[in-house]
N, C-alpha and C positions, 0 to 999 in steps of 0.2 A: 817796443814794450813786450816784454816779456810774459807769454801764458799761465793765467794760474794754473798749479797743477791739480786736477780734481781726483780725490779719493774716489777709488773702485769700492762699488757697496756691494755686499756679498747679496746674495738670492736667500740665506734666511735671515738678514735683517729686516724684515718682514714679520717674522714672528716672532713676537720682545720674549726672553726669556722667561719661563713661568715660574713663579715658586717652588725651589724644589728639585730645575731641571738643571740639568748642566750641558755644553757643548765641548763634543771631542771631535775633531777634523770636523768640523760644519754637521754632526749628526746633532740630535736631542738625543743624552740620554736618560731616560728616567730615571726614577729610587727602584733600589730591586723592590720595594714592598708595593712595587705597581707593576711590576714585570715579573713577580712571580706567583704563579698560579701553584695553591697549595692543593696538592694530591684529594680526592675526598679517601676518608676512610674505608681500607679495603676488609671485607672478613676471613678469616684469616680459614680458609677451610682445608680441612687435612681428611685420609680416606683408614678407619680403623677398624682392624676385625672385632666383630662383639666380644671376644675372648679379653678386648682392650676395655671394655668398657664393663659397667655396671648401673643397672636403674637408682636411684634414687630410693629408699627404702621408705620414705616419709611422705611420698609421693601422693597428693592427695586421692588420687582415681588408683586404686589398688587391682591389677592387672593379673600378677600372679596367683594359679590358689593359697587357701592358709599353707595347707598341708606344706607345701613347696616352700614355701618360703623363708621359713627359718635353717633347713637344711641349702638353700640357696644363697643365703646373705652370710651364711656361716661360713661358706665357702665349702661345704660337703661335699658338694652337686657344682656342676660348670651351667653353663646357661643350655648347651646343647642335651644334655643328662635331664635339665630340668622342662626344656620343650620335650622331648622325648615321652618323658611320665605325664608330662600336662595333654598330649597326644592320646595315652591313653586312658585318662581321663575321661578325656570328650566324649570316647567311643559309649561310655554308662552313663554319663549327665549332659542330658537336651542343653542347659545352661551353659557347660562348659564349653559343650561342641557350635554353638550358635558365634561366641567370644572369639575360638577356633576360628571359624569359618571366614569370620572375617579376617581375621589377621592371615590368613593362611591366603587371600586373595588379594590382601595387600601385597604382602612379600613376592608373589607371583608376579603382578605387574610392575617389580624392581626391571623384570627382567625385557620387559619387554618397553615401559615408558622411563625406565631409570628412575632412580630417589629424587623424588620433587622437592622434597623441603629435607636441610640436612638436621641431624640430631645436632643440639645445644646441650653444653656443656661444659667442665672444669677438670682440670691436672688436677688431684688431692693424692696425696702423701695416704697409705695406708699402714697400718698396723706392723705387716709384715716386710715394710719396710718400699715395699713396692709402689707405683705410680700406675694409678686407673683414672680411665677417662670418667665419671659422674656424671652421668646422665640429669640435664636440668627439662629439656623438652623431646619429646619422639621417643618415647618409651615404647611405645606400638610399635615403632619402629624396628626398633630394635628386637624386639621379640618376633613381629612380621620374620625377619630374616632368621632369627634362631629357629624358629619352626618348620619354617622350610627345610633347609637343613637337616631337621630329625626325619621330617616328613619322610624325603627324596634318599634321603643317607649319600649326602654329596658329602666328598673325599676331602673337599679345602672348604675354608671358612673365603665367607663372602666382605668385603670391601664396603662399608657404609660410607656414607660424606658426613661430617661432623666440622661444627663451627665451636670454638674455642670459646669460651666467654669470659669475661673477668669477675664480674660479678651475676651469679645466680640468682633468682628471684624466685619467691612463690606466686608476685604476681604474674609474674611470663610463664609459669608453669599451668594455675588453674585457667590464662587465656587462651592456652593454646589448647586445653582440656576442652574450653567449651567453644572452640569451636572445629572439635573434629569430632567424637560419638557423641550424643545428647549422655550425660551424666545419668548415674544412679542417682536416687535421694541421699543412701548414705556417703556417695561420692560428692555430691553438695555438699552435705551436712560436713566433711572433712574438708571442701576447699572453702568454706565459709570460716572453721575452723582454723585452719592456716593460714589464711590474710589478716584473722586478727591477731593469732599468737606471732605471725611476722611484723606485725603493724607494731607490737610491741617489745618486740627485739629477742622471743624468746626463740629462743633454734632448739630442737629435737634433741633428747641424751642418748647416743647410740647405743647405751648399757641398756635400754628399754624393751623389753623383750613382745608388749604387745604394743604395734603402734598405734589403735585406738586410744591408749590412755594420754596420749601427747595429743590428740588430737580433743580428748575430752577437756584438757587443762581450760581451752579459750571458754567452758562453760560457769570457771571458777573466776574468772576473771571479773575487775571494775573496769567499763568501758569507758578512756578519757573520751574528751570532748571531741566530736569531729572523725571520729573513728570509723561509724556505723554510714558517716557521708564519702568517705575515701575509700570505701570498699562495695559501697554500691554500685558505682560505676564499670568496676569490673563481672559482678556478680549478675550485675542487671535483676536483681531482686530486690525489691523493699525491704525495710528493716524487720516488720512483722514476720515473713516469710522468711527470712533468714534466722529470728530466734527458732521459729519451728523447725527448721530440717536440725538447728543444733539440740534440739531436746531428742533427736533421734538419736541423737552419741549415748543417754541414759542406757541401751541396748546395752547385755554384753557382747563382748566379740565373738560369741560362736555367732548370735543372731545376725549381729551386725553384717559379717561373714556372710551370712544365709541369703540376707538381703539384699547385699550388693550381688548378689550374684544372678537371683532371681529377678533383679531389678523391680523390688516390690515397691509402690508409689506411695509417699509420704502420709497420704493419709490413711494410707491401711494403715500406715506404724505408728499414726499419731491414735489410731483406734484401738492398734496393741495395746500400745503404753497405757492407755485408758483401764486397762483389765489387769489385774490383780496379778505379779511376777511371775506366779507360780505357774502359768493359762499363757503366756508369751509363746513360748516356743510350741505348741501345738496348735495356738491359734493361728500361727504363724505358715507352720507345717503345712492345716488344711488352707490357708488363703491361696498358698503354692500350689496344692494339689486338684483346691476347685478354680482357681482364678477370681479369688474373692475382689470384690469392692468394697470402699467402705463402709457404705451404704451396710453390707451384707455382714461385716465384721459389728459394727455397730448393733444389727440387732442380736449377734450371737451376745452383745456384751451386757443384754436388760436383764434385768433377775427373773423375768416370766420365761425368757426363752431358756431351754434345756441346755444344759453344759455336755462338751465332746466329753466322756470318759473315755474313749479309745477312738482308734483309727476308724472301725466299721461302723461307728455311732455316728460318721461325720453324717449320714443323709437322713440321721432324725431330728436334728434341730434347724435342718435347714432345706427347705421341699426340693425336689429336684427340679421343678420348673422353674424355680427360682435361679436354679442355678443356669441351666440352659439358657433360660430367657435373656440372662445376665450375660452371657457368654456373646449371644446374636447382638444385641445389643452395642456391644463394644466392638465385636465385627465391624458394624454396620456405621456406628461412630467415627471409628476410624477410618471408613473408604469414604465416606460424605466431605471429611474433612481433607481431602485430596481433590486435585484438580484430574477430568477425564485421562491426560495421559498419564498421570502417576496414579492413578486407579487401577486399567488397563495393566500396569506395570506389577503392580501389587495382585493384582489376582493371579496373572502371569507367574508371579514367585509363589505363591500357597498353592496353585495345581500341580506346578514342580515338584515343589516339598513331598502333598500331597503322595505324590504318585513313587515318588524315590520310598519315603517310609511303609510305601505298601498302606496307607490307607484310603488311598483313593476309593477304593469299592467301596470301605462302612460307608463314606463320607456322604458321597452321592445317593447311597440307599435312604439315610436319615434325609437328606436335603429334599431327599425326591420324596419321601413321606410327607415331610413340613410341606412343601409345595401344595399336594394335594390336600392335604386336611385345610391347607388356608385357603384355596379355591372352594372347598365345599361349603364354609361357610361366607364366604362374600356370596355365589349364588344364591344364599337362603335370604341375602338381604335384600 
């Protein structure tokens, strides 16, 4: 009797074919849409001198001065021309030089930590037929390194890191706004501004020669439904407080100007606006000049108290210890509201300042005055 012959069984008929799978020479092989690992999205980042690029002119946090700026987006002036004069600027206005100061210690530590976050931005097609990089985020940026430049008078332009983007946003512009300087008020009032006129598709006419009035438009506006909830989120402001900084646009742009620059806080200007057109700009002037509150603009605004008719008139409608007291006051606010080593840090920089502007001597003569007169009377009690 003859053997049956028994079939040799393979070592993977053990594992029954799965849906899907197929066998080549005894492997499994899967669907490529199982064995292919899709790349994640890379960003596409490239390295351009500022001379490539250009801010955004509509930009809600306005960085350049007035003066500058129209001969700057005219193309009059290159960006280095225009740091250069914004340099000597600083050197007459505390404001300006303060703005300076920091971008000028940005730009510094390019060199020594490298560009941490690259500038965002778009290829656009210009006028003159030319392609510039549009600045959408890192306008600080960008100017941090033009400054230098004029500062130091280096011979070549410096290499930024720039990411490409397809589509611009003014919401990635005011997020990235608030979270690198704390904003102006009227830099609020402009990126509250421009999430609504983007919320509703209106884009800026570059024929517009002041950009405050594009940013006034969102005051003209009917707000659809749902508006004021999709832009809160970004703003991190209630709706209340958001119509307020946009009643600051009411300003003209010299004010407005004035404003942002001095970084005057929204309720002195909601106290402006309170006061008769004509009294804006001087009432404006002296808040700059004394370091008003509103408090302090507010009583200048009652019909008992005396109106500024000039510059030298400012200390009769307004006692000077009011104003000093008003000054320590907000000192003293502002250190309570810091923790010991950011205290420590903060006195640290005003005895600096101090001593660099040469007033260190008044300062300590007055402080050392106040000290004693306030000792003499706690002894009396």
């Amino acid at each position: 009797m003859s053997a049956t012959k028994r079939k040799r069984a393979s070592a993977f008929d053990d594992f029954p074919e799965q849906a899907g799978e197929t066998q080549r020479n005894g492997a499994i092989i899967l669907p490529v849409s199982q064995t292919t690992v899709e790349a994640p999205p890379m960003e596409r980042i490239e390295r351009l001198k500022p001379s490539q690029m250009m801010p955004d002119r509509f930009q809600p946090r306005r960085l350049l001065p007035a003066t500058l700026r129209r001969p700057f987006f005219d193309h009059e002036i290159d960006c280095y021309q225009a740091a250069s004069q914004w340099l000597d600027m600083a050197s007459q206005d505390l404001a300006h030089k303060e703005v300076i100061d920091r971008l000028l210690a940005m730009g510094s530590s390019f060199d020594e930590h490298g560009q941490i976050k690259p500038i965002t931005g778009s290829w656009q097609l210009q006028p003159d037929g030319r392609y510039m990089f549009i600045i959408e985020t890192g306008e600080r940026r960008f100017w941090a390194a033009c400054l230098v430049v004029a500062r130091d008078h280096l011979p070549t332009e410096p290499l930024l890191r720039v990411e490409a983007v397809e589509t611009p946003t003014r919401q990635r512009q005011v997020l990235e706004n608030r979270h690198s300087d704390p904003p102006s008020a009227v830099s609020q009032a402009c990126e509250v501004a421009s999430l609504i006129l983007a919320d509703l598709g209106q884009a800026p006419d570059p024929e517009t020669e002041d950009e405050f009035e594009y940013f006034r438009k969102a005051r003209e506006q009917r707000m659809p439904a749902g508006l004021w909830e999709r832009i809160t989120p970004i703003m991190q402001l209630t709706r209340p407080r958001m119509v307020q900084l946009l009643n600051i646009l009411q300003l003209p742009a010299s004010l407005l100007e004035l404003a942002d620059r001095h970084r005057l806080p929204e309720r002195v200007l909601r106290e402006v606006l309170a006061m008769p057109p004509e009294q804006w700009e001087q009432v404006m002037n002296l808040s700059i000049q004394n370091k008003l509150t509103s408090e302090d603009v507010a009583v200048m605004a009652k019909p008992s108290a005396p109106k500024p008719t000039e510059r030298k008139a400012s200390s009769t409608f307004l006692p000077p210890d009011r104003v000093a007291l008003g000054g320590l006051r907000r000192f003293a606010n502002a250190l309570n509201d810091l923790d010991e080593f950011s205290q420590a840090h903060a006195l640290e920089e005003v005895a600096n300042t101090l001593v660099v502007t040469g007033e260190a001597d008044g300062m300590m003569l007055f402080l050392g005055d106040l000290a004693s007169r306030i000792d003499a009377r706690r002894s009396r009690r």
